[in-house]
ChimeraX commands (.cxc) that place a marker at each C-alpha (Angstrom):
marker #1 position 13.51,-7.57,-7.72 radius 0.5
marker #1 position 10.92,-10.15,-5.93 radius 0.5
marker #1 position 8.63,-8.28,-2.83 radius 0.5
marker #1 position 6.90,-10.54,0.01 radius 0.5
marker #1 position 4.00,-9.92,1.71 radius 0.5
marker #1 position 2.68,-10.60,5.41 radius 0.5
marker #1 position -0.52,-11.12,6.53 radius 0.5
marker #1 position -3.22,-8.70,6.73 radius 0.5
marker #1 position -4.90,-8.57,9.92 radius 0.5
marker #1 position -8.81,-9.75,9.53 radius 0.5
marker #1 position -8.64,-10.92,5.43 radius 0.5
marker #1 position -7.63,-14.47,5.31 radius 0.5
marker #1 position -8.00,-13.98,1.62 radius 0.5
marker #1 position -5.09,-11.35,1.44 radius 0.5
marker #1 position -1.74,-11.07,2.34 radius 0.5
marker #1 position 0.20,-7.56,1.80 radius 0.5
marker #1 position 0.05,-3.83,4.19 radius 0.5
marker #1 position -2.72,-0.89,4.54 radius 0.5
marker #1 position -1.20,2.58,4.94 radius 0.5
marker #1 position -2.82,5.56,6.09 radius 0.5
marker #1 position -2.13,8.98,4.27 radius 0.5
marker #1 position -3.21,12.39,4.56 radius 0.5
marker #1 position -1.99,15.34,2.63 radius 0.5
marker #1 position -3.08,19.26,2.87 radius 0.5
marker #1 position -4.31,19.12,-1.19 radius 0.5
marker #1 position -5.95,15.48,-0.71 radius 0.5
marker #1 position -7.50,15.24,2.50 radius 0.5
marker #1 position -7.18,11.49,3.58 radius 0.5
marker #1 position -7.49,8.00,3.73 radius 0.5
marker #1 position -5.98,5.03,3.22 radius 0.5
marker #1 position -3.92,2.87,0.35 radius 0.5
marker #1 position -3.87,-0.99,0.31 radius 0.5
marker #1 position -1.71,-2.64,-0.99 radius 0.5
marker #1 position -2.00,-7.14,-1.20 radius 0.5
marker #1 position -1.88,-10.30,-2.88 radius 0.5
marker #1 position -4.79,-12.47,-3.35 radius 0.5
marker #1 position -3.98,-15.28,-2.52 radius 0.5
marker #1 position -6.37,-17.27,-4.61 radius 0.5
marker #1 position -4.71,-15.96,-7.78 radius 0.5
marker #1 position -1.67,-15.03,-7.22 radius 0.5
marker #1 position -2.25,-11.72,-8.41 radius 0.5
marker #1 position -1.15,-7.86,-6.40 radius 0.5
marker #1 position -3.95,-5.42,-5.99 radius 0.5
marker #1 position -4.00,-1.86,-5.34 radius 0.5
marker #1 position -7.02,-0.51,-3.48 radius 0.5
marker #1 position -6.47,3.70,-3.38 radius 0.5
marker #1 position -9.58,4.59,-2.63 radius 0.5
marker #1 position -10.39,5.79,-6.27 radius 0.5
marker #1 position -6.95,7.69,-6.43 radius 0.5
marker #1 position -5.26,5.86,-9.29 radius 0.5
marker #1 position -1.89,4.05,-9.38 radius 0.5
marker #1 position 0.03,7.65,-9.91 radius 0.5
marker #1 position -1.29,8.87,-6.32 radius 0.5
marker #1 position -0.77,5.01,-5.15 radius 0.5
marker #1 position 3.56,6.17,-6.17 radius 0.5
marker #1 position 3.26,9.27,-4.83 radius 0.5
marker #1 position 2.32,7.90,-1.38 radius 0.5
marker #1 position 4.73,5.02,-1.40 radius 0.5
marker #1 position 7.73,7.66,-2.85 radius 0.5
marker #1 position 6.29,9.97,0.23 radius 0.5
marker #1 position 6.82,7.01,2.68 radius 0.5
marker #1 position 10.12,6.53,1.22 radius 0.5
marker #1 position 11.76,9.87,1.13 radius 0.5
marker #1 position 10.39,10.63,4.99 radius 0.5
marker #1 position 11.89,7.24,6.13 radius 0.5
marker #1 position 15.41,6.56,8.13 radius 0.5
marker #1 position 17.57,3.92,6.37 radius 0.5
marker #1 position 18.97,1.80,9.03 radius 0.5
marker #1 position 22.22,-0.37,8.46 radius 0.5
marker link #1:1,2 radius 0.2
marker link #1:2,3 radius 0.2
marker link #1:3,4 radius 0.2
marker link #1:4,5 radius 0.2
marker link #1:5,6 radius 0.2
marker link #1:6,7 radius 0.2
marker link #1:7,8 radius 0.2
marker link #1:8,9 radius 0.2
marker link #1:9,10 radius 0.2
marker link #1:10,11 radius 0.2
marker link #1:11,12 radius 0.2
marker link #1:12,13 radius 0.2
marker link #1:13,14 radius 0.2
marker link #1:14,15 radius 0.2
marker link #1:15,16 radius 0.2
marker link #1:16,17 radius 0.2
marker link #1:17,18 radius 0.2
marker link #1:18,19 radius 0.2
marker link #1:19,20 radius 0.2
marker link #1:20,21 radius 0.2
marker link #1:21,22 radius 0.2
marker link #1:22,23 radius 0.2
marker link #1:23,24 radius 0.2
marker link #1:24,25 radius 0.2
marker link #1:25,26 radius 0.2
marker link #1:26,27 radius 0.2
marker link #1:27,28 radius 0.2
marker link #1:28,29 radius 0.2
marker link #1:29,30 radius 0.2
marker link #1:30,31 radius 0.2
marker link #1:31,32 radius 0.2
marker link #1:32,33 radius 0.2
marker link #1:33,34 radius 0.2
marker link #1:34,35 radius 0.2
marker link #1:35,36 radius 0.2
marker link #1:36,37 radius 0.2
marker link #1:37,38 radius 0.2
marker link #1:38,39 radius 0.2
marker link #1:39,40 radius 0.2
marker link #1:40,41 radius 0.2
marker link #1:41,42 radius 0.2
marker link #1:42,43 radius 0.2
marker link #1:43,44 radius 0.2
marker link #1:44,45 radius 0.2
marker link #1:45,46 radius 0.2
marker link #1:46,47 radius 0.2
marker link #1:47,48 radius 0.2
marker link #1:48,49 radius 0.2
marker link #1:49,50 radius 0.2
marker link #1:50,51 radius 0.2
marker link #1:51,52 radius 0.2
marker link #1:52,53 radius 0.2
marker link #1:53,54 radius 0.2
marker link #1:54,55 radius 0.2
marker link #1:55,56 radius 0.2
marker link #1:56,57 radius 0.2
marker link #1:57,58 radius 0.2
marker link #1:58,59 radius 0.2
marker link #1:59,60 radius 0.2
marker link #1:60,61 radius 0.2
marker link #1:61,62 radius 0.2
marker link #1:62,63 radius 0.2
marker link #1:63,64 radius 0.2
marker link #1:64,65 radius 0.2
marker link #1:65,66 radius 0.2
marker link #1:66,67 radius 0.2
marker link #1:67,68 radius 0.2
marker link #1:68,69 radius 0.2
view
């Protein structure tokens, strides 16, 4: 499985998408996810959360989606 990016509005240093959560248990905020593009490498910024709460908003995003085609 490969997964591309697209630019990040304002951070020419970055290229990847910013959601914003909120939850009844957790409040709010937002989760980050890019590539740098000086190394190549992807980066997670969850406001402290941890890459378990990171899945659990991406798997939230997923299940409350429509599949089209």
């Amino acid at each position: 499985m490969e997964v591309s990016f697209y630019g990040v509005h304002g951070n020419p240093n970055t290229i990847g998408f910013c959601l914003d959560w909120s939850s009844d248990s957790e409040g709010f905020g937002q989760l980050r996810i890019y590539q740098n593009v000086h190394n190549g490498n992807i980066e997670i910024e969850s406001e402290s959360m941890g890459k378990e709460f990171a899945k659990k908003v991406l798997c939230a995003l997923v299940d409350n989606a429509t599949v089209c085609g």
